[in-house]
N, CA, C and O atoms as a Tinker XYZ file with bonds, in Angstrom:
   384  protein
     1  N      3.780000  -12.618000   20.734000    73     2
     2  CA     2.800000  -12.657000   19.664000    64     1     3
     3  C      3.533000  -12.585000   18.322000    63     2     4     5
     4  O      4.417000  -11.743000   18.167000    81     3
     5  N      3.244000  -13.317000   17.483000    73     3     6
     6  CA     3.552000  -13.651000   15.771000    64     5     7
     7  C      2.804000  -12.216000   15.229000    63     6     8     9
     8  O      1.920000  -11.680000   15.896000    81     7
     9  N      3.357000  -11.582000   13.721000    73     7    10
    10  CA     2.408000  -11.147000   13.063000    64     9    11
    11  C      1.178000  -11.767000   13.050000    63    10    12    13
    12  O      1.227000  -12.978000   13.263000    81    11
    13  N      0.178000  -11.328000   12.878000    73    11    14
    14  CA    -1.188000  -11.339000   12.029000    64    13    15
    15  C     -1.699000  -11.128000   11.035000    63    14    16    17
    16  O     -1.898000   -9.916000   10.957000    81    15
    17  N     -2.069000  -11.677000   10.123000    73    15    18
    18  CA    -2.690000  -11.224000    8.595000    64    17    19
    19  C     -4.132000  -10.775000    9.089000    63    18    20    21
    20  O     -4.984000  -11.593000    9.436000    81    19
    21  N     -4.311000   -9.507000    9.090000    73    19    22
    22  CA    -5.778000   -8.947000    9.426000    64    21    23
    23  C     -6.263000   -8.125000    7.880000    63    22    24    25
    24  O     -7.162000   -7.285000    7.934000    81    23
    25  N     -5.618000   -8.438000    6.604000    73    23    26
    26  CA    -6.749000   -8.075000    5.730000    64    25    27
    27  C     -5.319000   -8.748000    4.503000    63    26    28    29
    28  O     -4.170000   -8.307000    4.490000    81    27
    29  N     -5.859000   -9.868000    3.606000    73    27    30
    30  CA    -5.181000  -10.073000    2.542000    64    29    31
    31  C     -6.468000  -10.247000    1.245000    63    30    32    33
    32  O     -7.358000  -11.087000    1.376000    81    31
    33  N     -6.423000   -9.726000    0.554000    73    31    34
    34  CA    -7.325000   -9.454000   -0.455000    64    33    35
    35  C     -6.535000   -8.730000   -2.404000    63    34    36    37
    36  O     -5.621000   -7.934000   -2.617000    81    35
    37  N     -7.496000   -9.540000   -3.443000    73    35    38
    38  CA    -7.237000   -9.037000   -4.586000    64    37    39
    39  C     -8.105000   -8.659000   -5.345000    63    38    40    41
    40  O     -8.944000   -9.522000   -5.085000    81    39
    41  N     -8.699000   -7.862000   -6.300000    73    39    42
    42  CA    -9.463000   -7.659000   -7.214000    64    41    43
    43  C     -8.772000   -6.881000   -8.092000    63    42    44    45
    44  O     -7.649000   -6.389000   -7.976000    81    43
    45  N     -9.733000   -6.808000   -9.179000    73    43    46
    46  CA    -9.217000   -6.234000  -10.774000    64    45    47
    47  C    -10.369000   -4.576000  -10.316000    63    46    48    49
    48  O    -11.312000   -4.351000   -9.557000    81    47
    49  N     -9.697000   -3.930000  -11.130000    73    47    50
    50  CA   -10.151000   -2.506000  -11.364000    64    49    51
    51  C     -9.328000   -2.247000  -12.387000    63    50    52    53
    52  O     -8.163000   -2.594000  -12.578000    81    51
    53  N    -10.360000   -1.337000  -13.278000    73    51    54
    54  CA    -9.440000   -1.061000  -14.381000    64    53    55
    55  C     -8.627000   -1.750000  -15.308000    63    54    56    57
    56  O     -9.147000   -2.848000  -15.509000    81    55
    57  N     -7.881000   -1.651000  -15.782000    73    55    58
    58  CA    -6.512000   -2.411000  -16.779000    64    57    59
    59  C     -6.011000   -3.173000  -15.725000    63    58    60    61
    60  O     -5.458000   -4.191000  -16.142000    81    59
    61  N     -5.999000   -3.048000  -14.431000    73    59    62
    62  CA    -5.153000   -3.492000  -13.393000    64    61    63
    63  C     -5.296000   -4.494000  -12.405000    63    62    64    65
    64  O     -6.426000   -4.971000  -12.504000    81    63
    65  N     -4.670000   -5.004000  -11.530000    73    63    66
    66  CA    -5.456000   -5.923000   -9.971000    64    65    67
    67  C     -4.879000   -4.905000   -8.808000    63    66    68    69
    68  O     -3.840000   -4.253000   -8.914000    81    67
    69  N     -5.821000   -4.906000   -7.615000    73    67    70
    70  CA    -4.985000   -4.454000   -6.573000    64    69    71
    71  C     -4.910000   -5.564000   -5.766000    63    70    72    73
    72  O     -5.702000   -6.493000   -5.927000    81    71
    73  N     -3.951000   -5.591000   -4.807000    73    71    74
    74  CA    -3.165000   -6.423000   -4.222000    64    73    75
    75  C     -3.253000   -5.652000   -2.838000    63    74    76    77
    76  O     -2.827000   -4.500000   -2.912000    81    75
    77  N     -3.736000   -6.061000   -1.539000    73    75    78
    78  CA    -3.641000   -5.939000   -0.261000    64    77    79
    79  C     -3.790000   -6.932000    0.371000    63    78    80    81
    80  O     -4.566000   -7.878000    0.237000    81    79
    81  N     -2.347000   -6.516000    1.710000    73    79    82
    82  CA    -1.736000   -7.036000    2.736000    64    81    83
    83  C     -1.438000   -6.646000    3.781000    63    82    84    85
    84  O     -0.380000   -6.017000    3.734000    81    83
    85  N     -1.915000   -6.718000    4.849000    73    83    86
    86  CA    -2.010000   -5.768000    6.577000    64    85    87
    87  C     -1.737000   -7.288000    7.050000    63    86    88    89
    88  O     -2.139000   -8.414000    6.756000    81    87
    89  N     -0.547000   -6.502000    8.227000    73    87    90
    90  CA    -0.207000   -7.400000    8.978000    64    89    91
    91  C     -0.671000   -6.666000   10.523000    63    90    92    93
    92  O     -0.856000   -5.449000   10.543000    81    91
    93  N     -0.866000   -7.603000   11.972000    73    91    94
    94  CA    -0.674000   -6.561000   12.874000    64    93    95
    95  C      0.139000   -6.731000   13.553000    63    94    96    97
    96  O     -0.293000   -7.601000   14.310000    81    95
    97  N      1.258000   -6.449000   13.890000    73    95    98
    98  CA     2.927000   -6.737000   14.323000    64    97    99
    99  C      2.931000   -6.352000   15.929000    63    98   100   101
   100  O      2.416000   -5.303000   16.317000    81    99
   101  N      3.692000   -7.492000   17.022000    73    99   102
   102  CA     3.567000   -7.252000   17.835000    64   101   103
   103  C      4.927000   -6.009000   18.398000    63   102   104   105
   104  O      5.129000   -5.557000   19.524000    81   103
   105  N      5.563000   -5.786000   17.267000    73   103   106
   106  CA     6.442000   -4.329000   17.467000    64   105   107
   107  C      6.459000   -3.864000   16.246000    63   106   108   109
   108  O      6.336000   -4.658000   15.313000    81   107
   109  N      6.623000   -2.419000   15.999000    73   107   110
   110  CA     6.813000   -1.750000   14.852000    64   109   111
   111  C      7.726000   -1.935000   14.634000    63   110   112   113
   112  O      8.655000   -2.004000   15.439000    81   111
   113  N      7.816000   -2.195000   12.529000    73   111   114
   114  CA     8.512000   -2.044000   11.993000    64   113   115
   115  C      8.920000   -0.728000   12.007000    63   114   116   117
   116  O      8.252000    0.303000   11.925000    81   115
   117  N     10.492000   -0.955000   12.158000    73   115   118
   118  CA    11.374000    0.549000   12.213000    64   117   119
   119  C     11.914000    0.954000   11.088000    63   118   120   121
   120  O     12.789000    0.210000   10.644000    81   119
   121  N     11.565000    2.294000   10.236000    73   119   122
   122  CA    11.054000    3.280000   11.630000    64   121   123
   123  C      9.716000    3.425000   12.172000    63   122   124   125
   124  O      9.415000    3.880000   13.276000    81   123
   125  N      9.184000    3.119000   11.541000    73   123   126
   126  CA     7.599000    3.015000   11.575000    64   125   127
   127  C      7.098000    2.795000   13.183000    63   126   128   129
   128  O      7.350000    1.746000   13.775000    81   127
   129  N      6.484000    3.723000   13.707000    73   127   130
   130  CA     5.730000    3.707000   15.055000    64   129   131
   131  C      4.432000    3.406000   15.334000    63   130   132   133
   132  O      3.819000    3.864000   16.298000    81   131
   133  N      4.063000    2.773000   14.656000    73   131   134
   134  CA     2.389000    1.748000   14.670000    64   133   135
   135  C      2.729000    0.312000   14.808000    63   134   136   137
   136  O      3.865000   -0.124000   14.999000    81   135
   137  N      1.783000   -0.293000   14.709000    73   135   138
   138  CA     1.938000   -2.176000   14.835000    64   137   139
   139  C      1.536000   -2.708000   13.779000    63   138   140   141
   140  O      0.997000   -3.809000   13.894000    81   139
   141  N      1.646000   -2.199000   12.630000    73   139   142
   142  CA     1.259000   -2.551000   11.452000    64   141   143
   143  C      2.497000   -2.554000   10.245000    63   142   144   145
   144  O      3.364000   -1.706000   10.035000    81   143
   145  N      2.284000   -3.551000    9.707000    73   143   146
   146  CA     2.928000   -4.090000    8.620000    64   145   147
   147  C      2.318000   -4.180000    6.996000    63   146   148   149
   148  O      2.086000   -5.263000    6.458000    81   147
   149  N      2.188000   -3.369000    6.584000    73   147   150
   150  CA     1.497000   -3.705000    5.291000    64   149   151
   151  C      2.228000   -3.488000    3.921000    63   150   152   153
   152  O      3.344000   -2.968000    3.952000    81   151
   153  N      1.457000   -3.995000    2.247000    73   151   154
   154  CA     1.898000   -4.075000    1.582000    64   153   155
   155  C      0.564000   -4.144000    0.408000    63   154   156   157
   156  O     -0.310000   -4.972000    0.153000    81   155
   157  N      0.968000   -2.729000   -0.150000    73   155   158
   158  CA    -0.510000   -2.662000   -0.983000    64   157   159
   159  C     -0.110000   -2.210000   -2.346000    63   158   160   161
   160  O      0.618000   -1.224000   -2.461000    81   159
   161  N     -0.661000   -3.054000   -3.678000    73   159   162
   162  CA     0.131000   -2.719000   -4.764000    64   161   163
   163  C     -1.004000   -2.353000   -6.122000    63   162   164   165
   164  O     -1.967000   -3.108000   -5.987000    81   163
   165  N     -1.107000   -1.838000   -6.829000    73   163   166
   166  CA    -1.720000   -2.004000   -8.010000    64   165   167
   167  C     -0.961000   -1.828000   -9.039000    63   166   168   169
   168  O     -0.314000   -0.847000   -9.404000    81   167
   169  N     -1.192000   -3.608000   -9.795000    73   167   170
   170  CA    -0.319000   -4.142000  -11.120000    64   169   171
   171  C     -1.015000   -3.474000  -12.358000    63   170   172   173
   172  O     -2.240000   -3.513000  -12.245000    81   171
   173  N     -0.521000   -2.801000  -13.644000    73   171   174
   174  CA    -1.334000   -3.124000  -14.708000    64   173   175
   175  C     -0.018000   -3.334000  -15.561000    63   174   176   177
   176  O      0.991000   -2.664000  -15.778000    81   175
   177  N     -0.618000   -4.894000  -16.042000    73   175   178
   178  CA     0.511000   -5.012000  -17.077000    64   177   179
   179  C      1.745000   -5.826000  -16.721000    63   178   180   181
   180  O      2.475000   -6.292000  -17.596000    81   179
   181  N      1.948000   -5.975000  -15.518000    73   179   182
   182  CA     3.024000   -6.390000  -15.117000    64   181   183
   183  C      3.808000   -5.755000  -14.427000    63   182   184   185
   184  O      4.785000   -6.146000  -13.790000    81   183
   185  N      3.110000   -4.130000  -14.627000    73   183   186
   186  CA     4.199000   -3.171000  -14.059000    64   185   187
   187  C      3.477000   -2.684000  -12.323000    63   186   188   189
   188  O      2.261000   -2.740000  -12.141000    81   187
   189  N      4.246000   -2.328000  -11.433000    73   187   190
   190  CA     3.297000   -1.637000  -10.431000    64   189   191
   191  C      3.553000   -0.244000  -10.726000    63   190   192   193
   192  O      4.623000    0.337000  -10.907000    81   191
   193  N      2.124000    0.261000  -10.741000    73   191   194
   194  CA     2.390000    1.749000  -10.638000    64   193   195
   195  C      1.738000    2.521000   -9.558000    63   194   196   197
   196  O      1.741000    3.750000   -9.476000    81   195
   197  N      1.037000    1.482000   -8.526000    73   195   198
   198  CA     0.981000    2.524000   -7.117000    64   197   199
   199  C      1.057000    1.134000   -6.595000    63   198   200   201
   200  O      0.772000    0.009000   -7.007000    81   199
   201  N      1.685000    1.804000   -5.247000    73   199   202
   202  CA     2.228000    1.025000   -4.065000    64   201   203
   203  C      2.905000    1.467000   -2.904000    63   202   204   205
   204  O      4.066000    1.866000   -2.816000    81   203
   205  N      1.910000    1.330000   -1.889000    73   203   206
   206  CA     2.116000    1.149000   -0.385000    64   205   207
   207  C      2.829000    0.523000    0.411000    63   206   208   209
   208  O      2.487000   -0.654000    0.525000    81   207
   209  N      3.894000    0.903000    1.160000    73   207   210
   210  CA     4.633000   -0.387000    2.141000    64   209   211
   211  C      5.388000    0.192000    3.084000    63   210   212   213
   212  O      5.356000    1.415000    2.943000    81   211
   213  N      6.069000   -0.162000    4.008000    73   211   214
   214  CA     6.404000    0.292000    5.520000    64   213   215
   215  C      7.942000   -1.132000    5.339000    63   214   216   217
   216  O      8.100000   -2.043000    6.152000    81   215
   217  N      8.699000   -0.934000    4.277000    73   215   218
   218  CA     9.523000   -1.926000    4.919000    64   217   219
   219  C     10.269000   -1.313000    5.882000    63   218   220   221
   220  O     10.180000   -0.086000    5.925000    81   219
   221  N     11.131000   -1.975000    6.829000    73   219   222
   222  CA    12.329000   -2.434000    7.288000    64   221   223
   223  C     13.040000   -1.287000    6.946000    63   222   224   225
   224  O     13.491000   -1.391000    5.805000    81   223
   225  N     13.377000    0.002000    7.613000    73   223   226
   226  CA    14.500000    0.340000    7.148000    64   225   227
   227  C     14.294000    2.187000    6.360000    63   226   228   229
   228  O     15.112000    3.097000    6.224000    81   227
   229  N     13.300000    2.110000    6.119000    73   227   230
   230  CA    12.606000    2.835000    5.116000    64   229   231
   231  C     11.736000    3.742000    5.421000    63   230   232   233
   232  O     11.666000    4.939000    5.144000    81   231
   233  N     10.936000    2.888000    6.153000    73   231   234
   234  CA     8.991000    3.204000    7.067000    64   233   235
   235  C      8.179000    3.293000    5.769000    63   234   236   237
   236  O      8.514000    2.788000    4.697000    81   235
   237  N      7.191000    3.925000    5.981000    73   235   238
   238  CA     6.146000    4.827000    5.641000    64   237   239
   239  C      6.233000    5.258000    4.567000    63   238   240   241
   240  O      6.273000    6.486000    4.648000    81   239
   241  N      6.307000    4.798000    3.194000    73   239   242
   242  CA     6.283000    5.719000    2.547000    64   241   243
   243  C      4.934000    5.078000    0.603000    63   242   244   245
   244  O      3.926000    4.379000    0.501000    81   243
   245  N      5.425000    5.521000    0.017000    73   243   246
   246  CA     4.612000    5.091000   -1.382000    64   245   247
   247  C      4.601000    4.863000   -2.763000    63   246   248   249
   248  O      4.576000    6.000000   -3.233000    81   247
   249  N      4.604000    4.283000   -3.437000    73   247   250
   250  CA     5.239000    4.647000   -5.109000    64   249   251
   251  C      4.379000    5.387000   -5.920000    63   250   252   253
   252  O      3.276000    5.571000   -5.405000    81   251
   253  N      4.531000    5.848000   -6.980000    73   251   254
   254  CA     3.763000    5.867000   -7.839000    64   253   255
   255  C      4.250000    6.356000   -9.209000    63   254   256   257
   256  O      4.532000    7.487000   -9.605000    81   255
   257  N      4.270000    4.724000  -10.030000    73   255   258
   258  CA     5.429000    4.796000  -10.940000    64   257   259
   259  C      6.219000    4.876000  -10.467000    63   258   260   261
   260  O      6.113000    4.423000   -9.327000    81   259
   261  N      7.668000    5.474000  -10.830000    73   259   262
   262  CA     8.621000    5.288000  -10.595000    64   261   263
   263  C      9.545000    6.059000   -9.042000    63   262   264   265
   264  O     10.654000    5.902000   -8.533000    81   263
   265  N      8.231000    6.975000   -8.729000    73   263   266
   266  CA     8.556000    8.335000   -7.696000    64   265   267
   267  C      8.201000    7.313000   -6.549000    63   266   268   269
   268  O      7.418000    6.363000   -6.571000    81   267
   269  N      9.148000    7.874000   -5.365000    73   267   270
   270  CA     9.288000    7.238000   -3.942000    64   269   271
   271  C      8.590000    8.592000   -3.361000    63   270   272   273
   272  O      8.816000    9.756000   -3.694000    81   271
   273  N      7.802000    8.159000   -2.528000    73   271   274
   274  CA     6.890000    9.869000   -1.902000    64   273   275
   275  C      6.988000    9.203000    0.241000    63   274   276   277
   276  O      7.294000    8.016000    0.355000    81   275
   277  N      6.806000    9.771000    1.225000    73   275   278
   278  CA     6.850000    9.582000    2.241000    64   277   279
   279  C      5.454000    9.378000    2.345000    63   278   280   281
   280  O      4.740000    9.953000    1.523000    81   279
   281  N      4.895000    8.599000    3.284000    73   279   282
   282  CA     3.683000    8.573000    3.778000    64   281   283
   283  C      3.523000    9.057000    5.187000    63   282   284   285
   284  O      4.388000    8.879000    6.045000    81   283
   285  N      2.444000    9.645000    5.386000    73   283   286
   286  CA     2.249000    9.681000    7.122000    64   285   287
   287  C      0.968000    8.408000    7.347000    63   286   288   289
   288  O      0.028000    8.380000    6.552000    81   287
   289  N      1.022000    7.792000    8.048000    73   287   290
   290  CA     0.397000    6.689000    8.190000    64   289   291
   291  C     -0.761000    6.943000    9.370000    63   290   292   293
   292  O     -0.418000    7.471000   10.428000    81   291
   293  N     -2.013000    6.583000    9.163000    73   291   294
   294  CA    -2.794000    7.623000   10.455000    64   293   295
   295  C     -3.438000    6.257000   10.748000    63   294   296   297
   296  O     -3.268000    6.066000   11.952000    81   295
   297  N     -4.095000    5.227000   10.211000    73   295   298
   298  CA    -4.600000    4.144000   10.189000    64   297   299
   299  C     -5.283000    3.119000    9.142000    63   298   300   301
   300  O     -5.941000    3.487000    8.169000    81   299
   301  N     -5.083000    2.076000    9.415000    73   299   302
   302  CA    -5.418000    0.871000    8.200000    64   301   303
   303  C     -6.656000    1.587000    7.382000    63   302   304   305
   304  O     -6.660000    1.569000    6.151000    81   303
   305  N     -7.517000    2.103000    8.001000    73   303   306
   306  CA    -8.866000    2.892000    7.082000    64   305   307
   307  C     -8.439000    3.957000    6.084000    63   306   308   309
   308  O     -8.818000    4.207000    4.940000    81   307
   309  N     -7.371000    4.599000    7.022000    73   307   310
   310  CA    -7.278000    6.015000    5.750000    64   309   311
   311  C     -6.188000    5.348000    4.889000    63   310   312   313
   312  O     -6.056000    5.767000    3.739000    81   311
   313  N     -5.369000    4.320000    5.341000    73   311   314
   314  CA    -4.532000    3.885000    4.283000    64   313   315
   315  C     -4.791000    3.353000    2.825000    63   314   316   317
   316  O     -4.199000    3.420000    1.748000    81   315
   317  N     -6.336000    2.612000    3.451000    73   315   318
   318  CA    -6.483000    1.774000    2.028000    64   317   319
   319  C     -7.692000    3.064000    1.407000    63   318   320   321
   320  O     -8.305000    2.664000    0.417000    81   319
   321  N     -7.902000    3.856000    1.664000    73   319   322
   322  CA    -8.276000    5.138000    1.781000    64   321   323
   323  C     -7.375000    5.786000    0.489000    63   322   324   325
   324  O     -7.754000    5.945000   -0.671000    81   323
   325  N     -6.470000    6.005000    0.901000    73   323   326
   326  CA    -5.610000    6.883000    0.176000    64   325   327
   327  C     -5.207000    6.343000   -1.123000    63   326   328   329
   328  O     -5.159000    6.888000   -2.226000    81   327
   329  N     -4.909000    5.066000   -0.725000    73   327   330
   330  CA    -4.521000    3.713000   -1.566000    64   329   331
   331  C     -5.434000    3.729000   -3.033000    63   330   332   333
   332  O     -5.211000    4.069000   -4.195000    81   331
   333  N     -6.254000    3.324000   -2.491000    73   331   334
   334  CA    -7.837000    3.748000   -3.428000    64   333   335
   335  C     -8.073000    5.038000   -4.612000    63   334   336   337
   336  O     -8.432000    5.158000   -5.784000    81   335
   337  N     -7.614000    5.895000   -3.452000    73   335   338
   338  CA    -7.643000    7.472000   -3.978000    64   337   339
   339  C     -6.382000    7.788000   -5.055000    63   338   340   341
   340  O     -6.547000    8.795000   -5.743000    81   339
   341  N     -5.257000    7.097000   -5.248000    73   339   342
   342  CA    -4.448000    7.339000   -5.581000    64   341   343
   343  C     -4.711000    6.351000   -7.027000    63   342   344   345
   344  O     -4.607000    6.685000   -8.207000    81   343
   345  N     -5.000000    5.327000   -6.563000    73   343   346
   346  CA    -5.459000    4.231000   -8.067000    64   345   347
   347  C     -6.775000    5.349000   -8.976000    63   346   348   349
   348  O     -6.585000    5.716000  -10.136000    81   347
   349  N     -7.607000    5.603000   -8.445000    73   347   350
   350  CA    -8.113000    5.964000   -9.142000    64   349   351
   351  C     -7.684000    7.695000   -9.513000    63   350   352   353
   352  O     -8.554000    8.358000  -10.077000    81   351
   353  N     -7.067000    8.004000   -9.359000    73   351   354
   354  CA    -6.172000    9.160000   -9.512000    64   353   355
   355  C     -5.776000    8.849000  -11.170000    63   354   356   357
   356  O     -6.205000    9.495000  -12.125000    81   355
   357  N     -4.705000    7.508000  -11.235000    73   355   358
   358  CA    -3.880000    7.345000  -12.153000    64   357   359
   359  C     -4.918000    6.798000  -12.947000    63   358   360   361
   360  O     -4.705000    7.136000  -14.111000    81   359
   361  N     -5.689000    6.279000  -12.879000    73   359   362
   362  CA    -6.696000    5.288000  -13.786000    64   361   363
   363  C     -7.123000    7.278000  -14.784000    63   362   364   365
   364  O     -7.239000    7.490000  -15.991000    81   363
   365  N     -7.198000    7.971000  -13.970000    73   363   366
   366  CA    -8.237000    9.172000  -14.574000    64   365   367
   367  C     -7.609000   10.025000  -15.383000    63   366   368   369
   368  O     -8.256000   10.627000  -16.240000    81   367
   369  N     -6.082000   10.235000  -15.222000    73   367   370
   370  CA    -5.004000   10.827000  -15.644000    64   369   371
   371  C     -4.611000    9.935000  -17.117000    63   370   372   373
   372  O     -4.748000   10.523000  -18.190000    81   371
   373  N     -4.227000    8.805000  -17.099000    73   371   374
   374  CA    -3.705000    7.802000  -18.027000    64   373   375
   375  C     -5.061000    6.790000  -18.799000    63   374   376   377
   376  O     -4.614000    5.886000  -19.505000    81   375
   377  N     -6.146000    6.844000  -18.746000    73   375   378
   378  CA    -6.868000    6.878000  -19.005000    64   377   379
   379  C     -6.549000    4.544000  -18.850000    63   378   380   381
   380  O     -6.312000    3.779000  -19.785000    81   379
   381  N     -6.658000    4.296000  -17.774000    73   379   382
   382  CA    -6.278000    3.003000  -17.724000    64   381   383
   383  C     -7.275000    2.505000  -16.810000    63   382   384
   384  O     -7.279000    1.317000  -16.488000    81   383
């Protein structure tokens, strides 16, 4: 089995766009122990200042701004979950 694109999607919120990408991988990316591949970003400006991703090498983990944070990854729901929670976090803080 090939990856799968099981959710690619964009919209604007705020000053910003978010950007999501779920793949469903027929082996985990390592280190990562799920079958999922994803890549979730919110631009404002040009800049990303939150962002989700599981590369190669890395796993699980998140940006925000410039800070690298670990993620625990529980499933595609709580991800874009958190994802969400975290945009509007910074939108409330920075007033963006």
């Amino acid at each position: 089995m090939k990856a799968k694109l099981v959710i690619e999607d964009s919209f604007s919120t705020g000053a910003g766009v978010v950007y999501l990408k779920v793949w469903k991988v027929p082996d985990p990316v390592p280190p990562s122990e799920h079958s999922f591949k994803y890549r979730l970003a919110y631009i404002v400006k040009g800049e990303r200042v939150v962002g989700y991703d599981n590369e190669r090498g890395k796993g699980d983990h998140k940006h925000l701004r410039d800070n690298e944070f670990d993620y625990l990854f529980s499933g595609v729901g709580k991800l874009i979950d958190d994802f969400m929670s975290d945009i509007q976090e910074v939108q409330r803080n920075e007033n963006i």
